[in-house]
C-alpha positions as a printed NumPy array, in Angstrom:
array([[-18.615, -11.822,  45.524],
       [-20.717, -13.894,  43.519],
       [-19.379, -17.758,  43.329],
       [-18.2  , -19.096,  40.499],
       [-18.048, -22.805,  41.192],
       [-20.556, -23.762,  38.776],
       [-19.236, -20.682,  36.015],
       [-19.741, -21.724,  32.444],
       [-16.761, -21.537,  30.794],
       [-15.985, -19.206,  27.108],
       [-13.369, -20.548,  24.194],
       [-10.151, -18.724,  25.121],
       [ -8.54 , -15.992,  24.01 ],
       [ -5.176, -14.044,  23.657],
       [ -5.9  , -11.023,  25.098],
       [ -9.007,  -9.411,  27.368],
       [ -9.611,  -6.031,  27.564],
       [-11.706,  -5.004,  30.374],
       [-13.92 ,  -1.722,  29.784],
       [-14.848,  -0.121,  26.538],
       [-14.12 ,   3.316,  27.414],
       [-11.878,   5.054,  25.39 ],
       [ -8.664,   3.671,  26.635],
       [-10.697,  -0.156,  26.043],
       [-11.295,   0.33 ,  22.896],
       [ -8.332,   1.666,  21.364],
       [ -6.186,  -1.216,  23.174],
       [ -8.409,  -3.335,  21.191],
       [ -8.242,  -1.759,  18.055],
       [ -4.581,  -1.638,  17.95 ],
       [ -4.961,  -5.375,  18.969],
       [ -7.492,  -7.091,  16.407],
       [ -5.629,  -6.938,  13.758],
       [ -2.751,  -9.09 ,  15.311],
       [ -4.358, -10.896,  18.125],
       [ -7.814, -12.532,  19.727],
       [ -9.221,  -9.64 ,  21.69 ],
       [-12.286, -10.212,  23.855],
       [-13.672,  -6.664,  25.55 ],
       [-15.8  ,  -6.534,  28.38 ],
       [-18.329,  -3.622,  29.085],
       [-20.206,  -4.153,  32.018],
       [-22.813,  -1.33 ,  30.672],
       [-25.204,  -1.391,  27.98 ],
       [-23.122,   1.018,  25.857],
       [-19.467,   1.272,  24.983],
       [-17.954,   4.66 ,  24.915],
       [-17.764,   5.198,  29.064],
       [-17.282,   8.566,  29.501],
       [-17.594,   9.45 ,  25.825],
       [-21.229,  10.297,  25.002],
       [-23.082,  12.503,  22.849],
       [-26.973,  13.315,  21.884],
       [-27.641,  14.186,  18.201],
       [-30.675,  16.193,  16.971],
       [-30.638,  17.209,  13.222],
       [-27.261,  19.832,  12.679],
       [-26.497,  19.666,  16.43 ],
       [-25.271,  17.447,  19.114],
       [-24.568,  18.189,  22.99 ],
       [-21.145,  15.852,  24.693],
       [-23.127,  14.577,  27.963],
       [-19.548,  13.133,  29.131],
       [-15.806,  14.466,  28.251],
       [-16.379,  17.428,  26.186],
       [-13.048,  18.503,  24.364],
       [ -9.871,  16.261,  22.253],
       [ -7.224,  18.088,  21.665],
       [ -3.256,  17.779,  21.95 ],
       [ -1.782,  15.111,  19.658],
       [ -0.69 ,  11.397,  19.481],
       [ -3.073,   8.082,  18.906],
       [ -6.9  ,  10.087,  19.406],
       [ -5.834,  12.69 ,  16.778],
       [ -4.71 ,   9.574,  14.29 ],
       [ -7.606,   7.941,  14.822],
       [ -9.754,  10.986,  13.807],
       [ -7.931,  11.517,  10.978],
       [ -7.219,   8.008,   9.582],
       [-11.039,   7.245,   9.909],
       [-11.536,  10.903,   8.229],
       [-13.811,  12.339,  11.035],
       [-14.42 ,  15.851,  10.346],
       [-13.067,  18.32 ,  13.102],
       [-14.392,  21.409,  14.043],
       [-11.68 ,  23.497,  15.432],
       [-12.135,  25.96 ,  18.197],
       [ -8.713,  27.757,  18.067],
       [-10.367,  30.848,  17.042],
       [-13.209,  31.071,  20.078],
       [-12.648,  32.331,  23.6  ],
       [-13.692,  31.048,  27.359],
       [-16.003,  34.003,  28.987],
       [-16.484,  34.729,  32.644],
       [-20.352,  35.834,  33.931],
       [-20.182,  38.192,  36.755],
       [-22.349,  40.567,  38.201],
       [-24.228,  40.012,  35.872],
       [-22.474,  40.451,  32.574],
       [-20.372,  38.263,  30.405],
       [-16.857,  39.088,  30.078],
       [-14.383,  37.671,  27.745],
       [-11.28 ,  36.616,  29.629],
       [ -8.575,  37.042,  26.796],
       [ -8.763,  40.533,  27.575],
       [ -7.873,  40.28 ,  31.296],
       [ -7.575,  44.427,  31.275],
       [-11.282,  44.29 ,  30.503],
       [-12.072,  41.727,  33.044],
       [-10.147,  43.668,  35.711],
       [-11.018,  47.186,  34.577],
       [-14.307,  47.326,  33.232],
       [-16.243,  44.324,  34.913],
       [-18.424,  45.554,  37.893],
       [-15.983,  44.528,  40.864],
       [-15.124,  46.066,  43.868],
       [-11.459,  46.551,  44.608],
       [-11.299,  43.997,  47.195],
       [-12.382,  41.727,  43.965],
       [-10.338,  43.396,  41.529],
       [ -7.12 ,  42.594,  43.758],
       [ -8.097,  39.18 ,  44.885],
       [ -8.972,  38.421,  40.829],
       [ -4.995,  40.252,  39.902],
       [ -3.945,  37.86 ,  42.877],
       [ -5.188,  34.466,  41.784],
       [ -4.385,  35.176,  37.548],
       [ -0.771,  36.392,  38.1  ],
       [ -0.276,  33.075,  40.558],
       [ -1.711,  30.833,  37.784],
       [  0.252,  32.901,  34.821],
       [  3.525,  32.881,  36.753],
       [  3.808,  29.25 ,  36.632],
       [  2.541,  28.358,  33.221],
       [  5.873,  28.589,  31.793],
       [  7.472,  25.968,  34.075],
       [  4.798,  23.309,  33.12 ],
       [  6.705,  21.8  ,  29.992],
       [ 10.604,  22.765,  30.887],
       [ 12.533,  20.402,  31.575],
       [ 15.256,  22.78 ,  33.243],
       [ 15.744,  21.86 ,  36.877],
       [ 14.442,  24.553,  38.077],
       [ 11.376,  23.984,  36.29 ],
       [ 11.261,  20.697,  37.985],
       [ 11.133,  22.459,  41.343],
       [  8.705,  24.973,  40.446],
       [  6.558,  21.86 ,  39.324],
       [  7.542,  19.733,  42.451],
       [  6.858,  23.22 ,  45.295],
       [  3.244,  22.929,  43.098],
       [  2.58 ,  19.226,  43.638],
       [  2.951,  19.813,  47.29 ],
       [  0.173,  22.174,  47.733],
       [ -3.224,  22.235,  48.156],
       [ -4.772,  24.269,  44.662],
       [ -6.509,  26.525,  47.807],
       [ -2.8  ,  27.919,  48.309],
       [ -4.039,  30.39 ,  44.994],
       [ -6.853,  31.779,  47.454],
       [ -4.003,  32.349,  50.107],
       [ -4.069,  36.122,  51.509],
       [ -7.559,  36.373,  49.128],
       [-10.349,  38.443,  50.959],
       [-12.693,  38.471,  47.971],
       [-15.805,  36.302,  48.05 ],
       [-15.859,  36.716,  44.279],
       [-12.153,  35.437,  43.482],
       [-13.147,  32.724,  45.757],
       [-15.956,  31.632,  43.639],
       [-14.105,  31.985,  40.29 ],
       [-11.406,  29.532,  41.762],
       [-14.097,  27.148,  43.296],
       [-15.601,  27.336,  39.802],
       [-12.532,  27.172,  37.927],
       [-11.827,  23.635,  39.751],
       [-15.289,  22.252,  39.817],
       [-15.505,  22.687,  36.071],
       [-12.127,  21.49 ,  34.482],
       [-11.715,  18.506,  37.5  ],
       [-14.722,  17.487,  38.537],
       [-13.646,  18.691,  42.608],
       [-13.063,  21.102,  44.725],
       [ -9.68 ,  23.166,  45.556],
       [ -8.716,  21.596,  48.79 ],
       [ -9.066,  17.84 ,  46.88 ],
       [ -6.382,  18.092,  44.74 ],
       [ -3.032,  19.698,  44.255],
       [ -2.073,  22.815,  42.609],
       [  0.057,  21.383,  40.075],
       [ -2.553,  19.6  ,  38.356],
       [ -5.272,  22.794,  39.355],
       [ -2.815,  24.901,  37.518],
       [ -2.08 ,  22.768,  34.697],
       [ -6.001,  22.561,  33.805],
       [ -7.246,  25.944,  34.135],
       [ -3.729,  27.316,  32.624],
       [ -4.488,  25.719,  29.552],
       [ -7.946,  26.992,  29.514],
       [ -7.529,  30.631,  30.078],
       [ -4.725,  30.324,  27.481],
       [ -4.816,  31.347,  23.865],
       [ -6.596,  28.29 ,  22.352],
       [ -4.693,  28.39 ,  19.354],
       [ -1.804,  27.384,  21.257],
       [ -3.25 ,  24.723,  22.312],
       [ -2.491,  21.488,  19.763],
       [ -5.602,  20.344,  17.623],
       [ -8.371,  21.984,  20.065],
       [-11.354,  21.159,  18.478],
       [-14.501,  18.829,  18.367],
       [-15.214,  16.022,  15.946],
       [-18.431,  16.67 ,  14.042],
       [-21.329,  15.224,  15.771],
       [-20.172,  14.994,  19.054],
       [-17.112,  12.705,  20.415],
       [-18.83 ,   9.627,  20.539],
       [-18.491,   9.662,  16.506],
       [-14.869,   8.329,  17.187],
       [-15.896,   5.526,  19.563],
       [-18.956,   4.912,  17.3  ],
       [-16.565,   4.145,  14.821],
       [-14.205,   1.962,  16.973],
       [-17.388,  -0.171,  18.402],
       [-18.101,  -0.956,  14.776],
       [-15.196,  -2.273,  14.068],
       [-14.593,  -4.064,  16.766],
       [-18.189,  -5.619,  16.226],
       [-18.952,  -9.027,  18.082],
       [-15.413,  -8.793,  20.026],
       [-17.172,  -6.517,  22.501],
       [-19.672,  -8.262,  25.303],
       [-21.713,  -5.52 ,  27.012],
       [-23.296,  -6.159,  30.117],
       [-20.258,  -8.147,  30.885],
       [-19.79 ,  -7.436,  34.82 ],
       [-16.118,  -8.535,  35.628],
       [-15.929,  -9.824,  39.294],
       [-12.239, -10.557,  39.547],
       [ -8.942, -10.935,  37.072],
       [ -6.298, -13.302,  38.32 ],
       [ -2.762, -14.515,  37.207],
       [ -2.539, -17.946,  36.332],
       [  0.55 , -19.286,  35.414],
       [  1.47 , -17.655,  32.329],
       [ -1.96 , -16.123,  31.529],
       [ -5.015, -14.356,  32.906],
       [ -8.868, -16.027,  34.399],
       [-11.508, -13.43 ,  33.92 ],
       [-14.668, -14.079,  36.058],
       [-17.578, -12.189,  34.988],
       [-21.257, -12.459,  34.828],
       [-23.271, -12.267,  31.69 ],
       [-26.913, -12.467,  31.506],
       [-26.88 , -12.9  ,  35.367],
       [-24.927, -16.148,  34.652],
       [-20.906, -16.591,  35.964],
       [-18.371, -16.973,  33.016],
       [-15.155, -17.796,  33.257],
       [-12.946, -16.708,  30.324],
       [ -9.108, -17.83 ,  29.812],
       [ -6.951, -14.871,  28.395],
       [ -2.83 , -15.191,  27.982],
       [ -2.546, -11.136,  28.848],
       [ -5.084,  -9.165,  30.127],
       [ -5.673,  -5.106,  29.562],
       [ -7.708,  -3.421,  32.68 ],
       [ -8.78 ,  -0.179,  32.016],
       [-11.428,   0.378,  34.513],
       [-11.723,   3.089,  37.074],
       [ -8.721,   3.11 ,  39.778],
       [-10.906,   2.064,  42.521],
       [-12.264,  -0.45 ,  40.823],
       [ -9.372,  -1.675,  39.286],
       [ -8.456,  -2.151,  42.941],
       [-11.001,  -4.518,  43.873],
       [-11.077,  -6.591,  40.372],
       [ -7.415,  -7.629,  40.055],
       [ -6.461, -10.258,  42.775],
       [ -3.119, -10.584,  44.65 ],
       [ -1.594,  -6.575,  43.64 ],
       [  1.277,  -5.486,  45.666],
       [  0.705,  -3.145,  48.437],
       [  2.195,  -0.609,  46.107],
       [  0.18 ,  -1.063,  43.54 ],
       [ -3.149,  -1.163,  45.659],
       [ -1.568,   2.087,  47.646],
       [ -1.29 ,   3.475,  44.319],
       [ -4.82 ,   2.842,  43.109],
       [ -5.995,   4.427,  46.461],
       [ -4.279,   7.275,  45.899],
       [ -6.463,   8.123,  42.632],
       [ -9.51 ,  10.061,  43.144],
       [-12.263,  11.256,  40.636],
       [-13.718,  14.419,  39.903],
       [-18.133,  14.239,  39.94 ],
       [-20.236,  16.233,  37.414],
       [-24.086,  16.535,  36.858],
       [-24.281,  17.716,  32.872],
       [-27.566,  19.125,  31.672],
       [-27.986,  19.273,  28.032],
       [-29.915,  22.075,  26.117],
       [-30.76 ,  21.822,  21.889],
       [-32.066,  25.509,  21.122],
       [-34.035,  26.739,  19.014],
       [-32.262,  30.715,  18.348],
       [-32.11 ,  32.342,  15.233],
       [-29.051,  34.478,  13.591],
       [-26.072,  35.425,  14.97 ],
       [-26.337,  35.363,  19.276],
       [-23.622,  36.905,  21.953],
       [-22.471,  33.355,  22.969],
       [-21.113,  32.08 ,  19.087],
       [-17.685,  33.068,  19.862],
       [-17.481,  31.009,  23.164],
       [-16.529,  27.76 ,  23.783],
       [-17.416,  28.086,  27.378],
       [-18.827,  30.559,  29.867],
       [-17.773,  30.359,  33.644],
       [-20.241,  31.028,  35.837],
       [-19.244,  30.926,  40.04 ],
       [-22.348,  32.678,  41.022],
       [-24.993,  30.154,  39.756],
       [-26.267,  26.324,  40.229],
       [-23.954,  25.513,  37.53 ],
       [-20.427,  26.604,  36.988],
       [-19.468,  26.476,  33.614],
       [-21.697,  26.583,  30.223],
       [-20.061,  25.009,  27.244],
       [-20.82 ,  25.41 ,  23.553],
       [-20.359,  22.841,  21.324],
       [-21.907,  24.744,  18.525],
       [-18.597,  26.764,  18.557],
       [-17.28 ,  24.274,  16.812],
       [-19.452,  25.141,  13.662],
       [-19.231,  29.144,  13.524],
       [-17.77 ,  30.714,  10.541],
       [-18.816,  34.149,   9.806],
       [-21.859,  35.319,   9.83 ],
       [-23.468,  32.209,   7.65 ],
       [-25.144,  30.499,  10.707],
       [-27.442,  27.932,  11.069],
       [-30.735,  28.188,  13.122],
       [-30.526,  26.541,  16.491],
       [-27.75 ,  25.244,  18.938],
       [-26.217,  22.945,  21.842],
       [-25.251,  24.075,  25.167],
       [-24.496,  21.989,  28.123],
       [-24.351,  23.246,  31.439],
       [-22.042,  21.719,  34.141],
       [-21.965,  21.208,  37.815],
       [-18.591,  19.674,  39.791],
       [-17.263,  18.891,  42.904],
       [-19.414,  20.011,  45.902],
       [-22.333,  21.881,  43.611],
       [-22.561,  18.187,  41.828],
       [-22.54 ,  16.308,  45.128],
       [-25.693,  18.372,  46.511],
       [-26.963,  17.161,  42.676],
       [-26.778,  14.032,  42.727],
       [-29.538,  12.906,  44.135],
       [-32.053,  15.412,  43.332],
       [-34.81 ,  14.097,  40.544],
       [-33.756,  15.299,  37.069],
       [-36.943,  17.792,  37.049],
       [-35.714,  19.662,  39.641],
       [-31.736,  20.   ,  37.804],
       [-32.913,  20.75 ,  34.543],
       [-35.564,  23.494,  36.542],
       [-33.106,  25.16 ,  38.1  ],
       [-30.217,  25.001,  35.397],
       [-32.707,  26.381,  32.284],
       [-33.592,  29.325,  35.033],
       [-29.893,  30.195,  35.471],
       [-29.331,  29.744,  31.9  ],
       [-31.892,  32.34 ,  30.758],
       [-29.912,  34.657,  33.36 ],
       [-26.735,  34.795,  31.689],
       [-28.346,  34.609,  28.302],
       [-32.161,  35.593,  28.191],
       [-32.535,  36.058,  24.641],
       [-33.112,  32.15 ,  24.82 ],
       [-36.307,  32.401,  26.761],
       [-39.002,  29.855,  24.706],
       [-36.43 ,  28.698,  22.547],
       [-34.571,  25.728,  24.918],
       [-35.365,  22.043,  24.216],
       [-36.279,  19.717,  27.193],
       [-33.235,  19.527,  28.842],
       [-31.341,  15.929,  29.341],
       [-29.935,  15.245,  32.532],
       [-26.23 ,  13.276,  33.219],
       [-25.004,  11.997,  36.98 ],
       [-21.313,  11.444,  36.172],
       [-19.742,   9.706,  39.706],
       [-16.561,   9.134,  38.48 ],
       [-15.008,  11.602,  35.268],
       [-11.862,  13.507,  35.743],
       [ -8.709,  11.819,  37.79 ],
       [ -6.854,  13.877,  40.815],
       [ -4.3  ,  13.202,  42.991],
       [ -4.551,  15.046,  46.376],
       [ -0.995,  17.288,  47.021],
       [  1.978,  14.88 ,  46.994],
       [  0.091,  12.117,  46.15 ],
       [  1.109,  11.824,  42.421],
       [  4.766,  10.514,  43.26 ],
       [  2.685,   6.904,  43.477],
       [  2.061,   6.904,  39.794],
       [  4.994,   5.596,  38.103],
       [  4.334,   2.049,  40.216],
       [  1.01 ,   1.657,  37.996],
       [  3.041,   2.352,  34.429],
       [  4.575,  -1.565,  34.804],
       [  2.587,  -4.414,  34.045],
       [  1.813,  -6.592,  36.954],
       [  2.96 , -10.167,  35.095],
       [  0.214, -11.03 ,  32.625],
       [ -2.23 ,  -8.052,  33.611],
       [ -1.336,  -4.805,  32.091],
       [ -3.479,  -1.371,  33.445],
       [ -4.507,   1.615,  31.448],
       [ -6.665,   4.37 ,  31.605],
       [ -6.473,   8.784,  30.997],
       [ -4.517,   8.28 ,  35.067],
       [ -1.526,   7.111,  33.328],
       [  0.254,   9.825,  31.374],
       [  0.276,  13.953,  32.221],
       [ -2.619,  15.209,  32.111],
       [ -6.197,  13.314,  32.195],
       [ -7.521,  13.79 ,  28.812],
       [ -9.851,  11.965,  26.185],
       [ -6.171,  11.741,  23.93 ],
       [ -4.304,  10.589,  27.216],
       [ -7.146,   7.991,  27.317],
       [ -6.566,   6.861,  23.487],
       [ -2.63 ,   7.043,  24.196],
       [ -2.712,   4.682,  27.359],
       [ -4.811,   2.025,  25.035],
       [ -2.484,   2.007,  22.401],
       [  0.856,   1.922,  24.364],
       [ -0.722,  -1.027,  26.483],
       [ -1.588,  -2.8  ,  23.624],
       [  1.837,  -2.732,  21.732],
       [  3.484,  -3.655,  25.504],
       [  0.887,  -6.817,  25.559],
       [  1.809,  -7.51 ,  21.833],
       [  5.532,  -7.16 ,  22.751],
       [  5.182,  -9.297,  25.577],
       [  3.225, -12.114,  23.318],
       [  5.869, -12.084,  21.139],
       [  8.589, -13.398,  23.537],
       [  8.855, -16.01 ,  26.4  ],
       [  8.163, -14.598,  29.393],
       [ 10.134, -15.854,  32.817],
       [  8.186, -15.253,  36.264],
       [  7.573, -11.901,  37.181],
       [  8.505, -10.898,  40.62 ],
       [  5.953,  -7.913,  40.943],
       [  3.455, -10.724,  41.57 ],
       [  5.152, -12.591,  44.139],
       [  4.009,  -9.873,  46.815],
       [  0.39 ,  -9.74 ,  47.181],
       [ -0.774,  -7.161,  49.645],
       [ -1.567,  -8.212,  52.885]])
């Protein structure tokens, strides 16, 4: 820990907000207009997660690809009047043995794909386990509740249980690597379930699925903007204590130690390192923290350079088990109406849990080598016509909870006196709009909170020991 005895000290403020993710910066954009709000980004960018590379009509997500559902991301598109391409009306495809099927017709998929029956059974197996309990995610009946709860106790590798096909083994592995970031033994089946049910499901169900025009990160551009000087990037926060009725922030800036006097404080940072940055938590708390793990991607990006209409327009994403990547998503979907199409494209291709690990460390020549060769596999009609392709090591994207493990969450929904956490682990599903929501209902808690006298706070009377 870097000392801070000689730390030059910053005016003070009301409130800090630490990270300018999306979660940071809508808790401070629901702040500025009714409070001093200081946000520190201990990288060179604000956005976190959110981040997107433009070229002419095109742009490729390199982070969190999708917004949909509703609440305080959708307002913010809308009240800053961000166009929205909608993808209600486009499909998610599975390659396999070498051709592309389109899963809303599982008949097709089942039928007419080249499986064996081994496959064909293990594929029936796996779908009818993940349709069976998509209706008992949003009941509230109680038996819905124990449907949800059985789910929460298992491992998501109870949908391979009894499978003897290598192939419906993939697609699972696959299925979990590209919506979480991990692989099926990691995490639980509720949350498995909840993620890849929504995918294979109808999209137009699906509230406000879509993508802004020009990539997410025209949302957060926006919010930066606003928020203008209130934001300190390459602000590295070392610890955030209580003290007395406010907050000290010690962080580094420039390689020099500040110290920065705050009466609440907003932490939206990564679990783990939430963990380490905010001194004296409970043992709940901490155990809570701990019990938050992150899904790991590698993202190549593609521009292309195709001409008229191609197989792939009607797909927002392409699984693909049997390749160096597992999923393919098009964020030129967004923009296809009818046959009046544009020249060119964006596709990113996307590696998780285990695949991404063995990633990680390889040079970005070698990724983008391997990923444009598997690319021209599925679709060879782009052969000559993909762009240099931009390489993205994501460590930390997508929260899990390993089976049972979830019951902890509740603990982190409470402010801990002054010092108020938020972040896409909070609410039901981990989501860019779960992200935005967490912000704002921190902020208005902290703004709440500022607006009455405050007594001592017993959750901070038991640090962990």
């Amino acid at each position: 820990m870097t000392s801070t005895s000689h730390a030059k000290h910053e005016r003070a403020t009301d409130v800090v907000v630490v990270g300018a993710g999306m979660a940071g910066l809508m808790a401070a954009t629901t702040l500025a207009p009714r409070a001093d709000v200081v946000v520190l980004e201990s990288s060179d960018r604000a956005g976190g997660r959110v981040e997107t590379v433009r070229d002419g009509d095109y742009w490729v997500n390199v982070g969190t690809q999708f917004t949909e559902g509703t609440g305080p991301l959708i307002d913010a598109l809308d009240r800053h009047g961000i166009e929205m391409g909608s993808l209600a009306d486009k499909s998610v495809a599975l390659y396999v043995n070498g051709e592309v099927v389109d899963t809303s017709n599982p008949l097709r998929l089942l039928l007419r794909t080249r499986m064996t029956m081994m496959d064909r059974l293990g594929m029936a197996i796996v779908g009818t386990r993940i349709l069976a309990a998509m209706p008992f995610l949003e009941s509230q009946s109680g038996l819905a509740q124990r449907v949800r709860d059985n789910l929460d106790a298992k491992p998501a590798s109870y949908l391979l249980k009894g499978v003897r096909s290598a192939l419906a083994t993939a697609v699972v592995r696959s299925w979990s690597a590209q919506w979480m970031g991990c692989e099926p033994e990691e995490t639980a089946a509720l949350q498995f379930v909840m993620s890849v049910g929504l995918a294979l499901a109808d999209p137009e169900k699906i509230p406000n699925f879509s993508l802004p025009v020009g990539g997410n990160q025209t949302l957060t551009d926006v919010l930066v903007r606003d928020l203008g000087e209130r934001i300190r990037l390459n602000a590295t926060v070392n610890s955030v204590r209580q003290d007395g009725d406010g907050i000290v922030v010690e962080y580094l800036a420039a390689d020099q130690p500040v110290r920065l006097r705050a009466k609440r404080a907003i932490v939206t940072t990564p679990a783990d390192i939430t963990e380490r940055m905010v001194r004296d938590l409970p043992r709940k708390h901490r155990n809570a923290l701990n019990d938050i793990a992150y899904g790991r991607y590698v993202i190549v990006g593609f521009f292309t350079d195709e001409v008229g209409r191609q197989r792939w327009d009607d797909y927002f994403g392409v699984s693909t088990p049997q390749l160096s990547f597992q999923a393919i998503f098009n964020h030129a979907a967004a923009m296809r109406r009818g046959d009046d199409r544009k020249p060119g494209g964006a596709l990113a291709c996307f590696a998780g849990g285990a695949h991404a690990d063995a990633l990680l460390d390889l040079p970005d020549a070698d990724i983008v080598s391997q990923f444009a060769k598997d690319l021209l596999i599925v679709f060879p009609e782009l052969e000559g016509k993909l762009h240099q392709g931009m390489v993205r090591r994501h460590h930390r994207v997508v929260p899990f909870w390993a089976p049972g493990q979830r019951h902890s969450l509740p603990t982190l929904r409470d402010p801990l006196g002054s010092v108020f956490l938020a972040g896409d682990y909070q609410l039901d599903l981990p989501s860019l709009a779960d992200a935005a929501a967490s912000g704002e209902q921190a902020a208005n808690a902290v703004l709440a909170s500022l607006s009455r006298p405050r007594g001592p706070d017993p959750s901070t009377t038991t640090p962990a020991r």
